[in-house]
N, C-alpha and C positions, 0 to 999 in steps of 0.2 A: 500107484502112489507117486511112483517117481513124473509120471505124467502130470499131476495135479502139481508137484512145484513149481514156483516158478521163480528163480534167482533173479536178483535185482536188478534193475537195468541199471547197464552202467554204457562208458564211450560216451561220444558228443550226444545222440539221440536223449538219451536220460539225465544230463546235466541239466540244471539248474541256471535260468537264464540270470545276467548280469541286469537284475532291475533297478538298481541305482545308476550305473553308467547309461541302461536307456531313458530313466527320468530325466539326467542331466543335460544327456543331449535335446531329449524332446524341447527342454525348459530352455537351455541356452538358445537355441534355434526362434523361438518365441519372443524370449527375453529381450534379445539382441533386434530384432524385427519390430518389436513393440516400440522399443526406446527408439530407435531410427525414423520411424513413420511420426510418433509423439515431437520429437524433438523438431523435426524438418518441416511435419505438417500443424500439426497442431500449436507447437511451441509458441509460434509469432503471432496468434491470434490470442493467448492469453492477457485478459484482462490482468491489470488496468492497460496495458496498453505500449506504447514507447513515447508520448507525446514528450512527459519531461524524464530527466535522470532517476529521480526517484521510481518511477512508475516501472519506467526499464528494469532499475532495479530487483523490483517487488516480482517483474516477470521473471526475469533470468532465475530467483530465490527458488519461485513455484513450479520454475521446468525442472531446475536441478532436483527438486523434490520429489518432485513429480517420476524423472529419471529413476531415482533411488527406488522408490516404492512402486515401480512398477515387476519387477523383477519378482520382486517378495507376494505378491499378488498370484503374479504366472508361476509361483511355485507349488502355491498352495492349490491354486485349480489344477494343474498338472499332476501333482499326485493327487489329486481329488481323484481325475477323469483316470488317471491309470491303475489305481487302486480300485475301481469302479468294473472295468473292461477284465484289468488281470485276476483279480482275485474276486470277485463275484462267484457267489455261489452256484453250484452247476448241480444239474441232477444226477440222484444219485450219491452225490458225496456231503455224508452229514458228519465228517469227522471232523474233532477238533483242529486247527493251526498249533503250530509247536509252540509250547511257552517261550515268553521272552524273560529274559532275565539280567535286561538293560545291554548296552552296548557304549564301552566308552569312549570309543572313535568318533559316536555318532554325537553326544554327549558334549563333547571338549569342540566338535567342530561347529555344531548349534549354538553354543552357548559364546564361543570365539565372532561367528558371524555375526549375532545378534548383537554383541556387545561394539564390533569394531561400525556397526550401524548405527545403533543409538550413539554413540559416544561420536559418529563423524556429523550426526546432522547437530548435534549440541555443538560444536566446532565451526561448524559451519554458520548455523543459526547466528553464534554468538557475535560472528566476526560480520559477518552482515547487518547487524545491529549497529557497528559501530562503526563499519565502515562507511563511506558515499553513500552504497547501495542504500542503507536504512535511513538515510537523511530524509526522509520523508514524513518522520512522525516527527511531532512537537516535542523539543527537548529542552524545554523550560530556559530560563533566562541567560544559562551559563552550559553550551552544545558542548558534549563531550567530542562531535567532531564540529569543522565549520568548513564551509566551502570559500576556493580559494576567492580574498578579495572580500572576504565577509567578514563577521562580527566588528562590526564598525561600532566607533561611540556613540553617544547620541549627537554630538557633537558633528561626526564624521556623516554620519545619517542626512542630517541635512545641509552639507555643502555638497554642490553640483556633481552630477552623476556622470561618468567616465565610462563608457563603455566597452569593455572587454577587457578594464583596469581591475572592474569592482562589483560586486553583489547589486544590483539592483533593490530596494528595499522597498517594501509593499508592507505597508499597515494595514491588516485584518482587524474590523472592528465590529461585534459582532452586539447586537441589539434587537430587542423585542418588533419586529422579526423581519429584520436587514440586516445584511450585509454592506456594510460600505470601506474602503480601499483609498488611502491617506497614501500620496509619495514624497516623500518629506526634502528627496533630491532633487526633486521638480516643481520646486514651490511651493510643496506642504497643502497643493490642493486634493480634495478628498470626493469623490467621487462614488456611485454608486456600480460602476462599471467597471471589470478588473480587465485590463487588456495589457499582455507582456511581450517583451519583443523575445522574437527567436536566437536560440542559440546562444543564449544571458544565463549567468548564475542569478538567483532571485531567493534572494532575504524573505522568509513573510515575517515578520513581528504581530503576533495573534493575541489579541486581549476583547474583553466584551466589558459597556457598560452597565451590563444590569445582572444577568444569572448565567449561568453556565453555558455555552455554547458551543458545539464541536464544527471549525470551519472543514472544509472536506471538499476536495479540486479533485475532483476523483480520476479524471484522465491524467492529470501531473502526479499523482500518485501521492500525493503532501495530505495529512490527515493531523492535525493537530486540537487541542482541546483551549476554546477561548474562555477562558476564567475572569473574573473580576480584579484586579489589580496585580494580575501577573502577566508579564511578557513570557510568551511562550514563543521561539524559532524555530522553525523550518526550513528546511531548502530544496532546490531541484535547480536542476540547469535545462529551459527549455530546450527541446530537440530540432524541433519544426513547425511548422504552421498548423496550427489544428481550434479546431472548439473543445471545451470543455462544461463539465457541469461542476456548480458550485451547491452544497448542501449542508443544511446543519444537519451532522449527527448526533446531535445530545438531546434530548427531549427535553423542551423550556420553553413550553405554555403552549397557552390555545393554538396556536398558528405557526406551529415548530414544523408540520408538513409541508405549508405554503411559503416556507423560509430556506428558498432555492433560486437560484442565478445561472445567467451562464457568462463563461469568460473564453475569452481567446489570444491567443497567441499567432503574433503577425510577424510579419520582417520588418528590421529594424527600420527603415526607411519610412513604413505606415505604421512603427510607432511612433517615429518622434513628431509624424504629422496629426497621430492624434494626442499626444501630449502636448501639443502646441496649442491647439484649439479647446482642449478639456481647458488648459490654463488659463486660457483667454477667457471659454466661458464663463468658467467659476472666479475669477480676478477678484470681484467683488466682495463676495463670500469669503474669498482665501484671505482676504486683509484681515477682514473680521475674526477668523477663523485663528490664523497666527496672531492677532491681538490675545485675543481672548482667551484663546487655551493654546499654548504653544506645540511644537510636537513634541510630547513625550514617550515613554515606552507601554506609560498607561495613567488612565485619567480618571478623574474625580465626576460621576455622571451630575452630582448634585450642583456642582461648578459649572456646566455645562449647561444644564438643565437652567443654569440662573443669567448665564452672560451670553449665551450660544443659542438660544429658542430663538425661531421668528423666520428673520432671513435667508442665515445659512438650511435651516433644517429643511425649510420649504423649497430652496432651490435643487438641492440634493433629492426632492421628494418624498421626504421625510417629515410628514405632515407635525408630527407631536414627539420628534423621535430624541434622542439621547438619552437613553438608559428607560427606555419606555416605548416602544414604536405602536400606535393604536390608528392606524387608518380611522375616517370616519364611518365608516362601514363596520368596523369592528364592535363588537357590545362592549359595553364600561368595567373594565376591571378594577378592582381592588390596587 
């Protein structure tokens, strides 16, 4: 009988391994390694990119995020995989596990984490919203922030442009289904062509004459919505040389796909040599243009559409355009 018992095992052999301090380790080890490879390799290749400040922006937002929420991921696979290996069923043993009946260490330290998490990305989020970084969405006519040398009057807008005094100012005008690009510091000629110089803080003033348009520079990271008689701002301060794409993102009409551009950004030197020749070419037009409808922050298409057809719209390649653009090619709308 005494043979058949068998007292408990006790000493190191029978203890009870620390399987919280080996998840920890497992996880920090991971954690730590995830975010270092994330951050060093992947980081810089996140779209949109670094072309302008905003863009950068919008990166730096999605790595820090990125950072956060990788940790929380590698936690949950870690004890996935070790709850998996450790405690998996073996043969032989079809006993129940001991009840639980809560633990409040574990409780208070879950609920402490989760809460200093959610409550730092709303902290974060928020102040990137308002700070530079978030300069890149349209913040309607009056920007809770403005970048230095900006929100100029209309006034200010178009007397002669200062370089690395002032905002650059680029009129987004956005129309059935063009894009066209007003510099009101440079003679208020308007162009189908958006070309910025490097290393410039840049204004856009975004309005459409006809229905809703969303303009979208996606490598500058500026994403703003072109409205009918409202001036919406955005800002970036190009970084470098580069191309970019230009697209409407609002859906507004037949030809809302094929209503995409591209822009680029030069050094200052082969800007102001195509600033000089866009001017010269359009001279004509531009007379007309400041007669007739001066630079505003947003315009009347029907005004337009009555003193502004012919000429201008044709030289800009804008066959039928101001608040209506209808190639011939295009079928007859309503």
């Amino acid at each position: 009988m005494a043979a058949e018992t068998q007292a408990p095992a006790t000493g190191a052999a029978g203890r009870e391994p620390n399987h919280g301090l080996r998840m920890a380790v497992i996880w920090l080890i991971l954690a730590v390694a995830a975010d270092l490879v994330y951050w060093f390799v992947l980081g810089p290749n996140v779209p949109p990119g670094h072309l302008g400040s905003a863009a950068q922006g919008q990166q730096f937002d999605i790595n820090v995020m990125s950072v956060m929420c990788i940790p929380v991921v590698l936690f949950v696979l870690v004890y996935f995989g070790y709850a998996l290996i450790t405690w998996r069923h073996r043969a032989g043993d079809d006993e129940d596990g001991p009840a639980l009946h809560g633990n409040a260490r574990v409780q208070v330290t879950w609920i402490t984490l989760t809460s200093v998490i959610v409550l730092g990305l709303f902290a974060f989020g928020t102040y990137e919203l308002i700070a530079p970084a978030g300069s890149g969405s349209g913040e309607g006519a009056a920007p809770i922030w403005n970048a230095p040398g900006a929100r100029l009057t209309v006034a200010q807008q178009t007397a002669p442009w200062v370089p690395g005094k002032q905002a650059l100012v680029v009129q987004v005008i956005g129309q059935q289904w063009k894009w066209t690009f007003r510099y009101p510091q440079l003679g208020g000629f308007e162009t189908p062509n958006l070309v910025l110089p490097a290393d410039e803080w840049i204004q856009f003033n975004v309005t459409s004459l006809d229905v809703i348009h969303s303009f979208w520079a996606y490598q500058l990271g500026v994403k703003a919505d072109a409205n009918p008689g409202v001036d919406n701002v955005a800002y970036t301060k190009t970084q470098r040389p580069g191309r970019f794409t230009v697209r409407c993102a609002e859906l507004c009409g037949l030809w809302h796909g094929a209503m995409f551009n591209y822009g680029k950004v030069v050094p200052m030197s082969q800007f102001q040599a195509w600033a000089s020749a866009t001017k010269a070419q359009f001279a004509s037009v531009t007379a007309i243009l400041n007669r007739c409808v001066p630079y505003a922050t947003t315009y009347d298409p029907t005004v337009i559409k009555q003193k502004c057809s012919g000429p201008v719209m044709v030289k800009l390649g804008l066959t039928s355009a101001g608040g209506g653009f209808y190639p011939p090619q295009d079928p007859s709308q309503p």
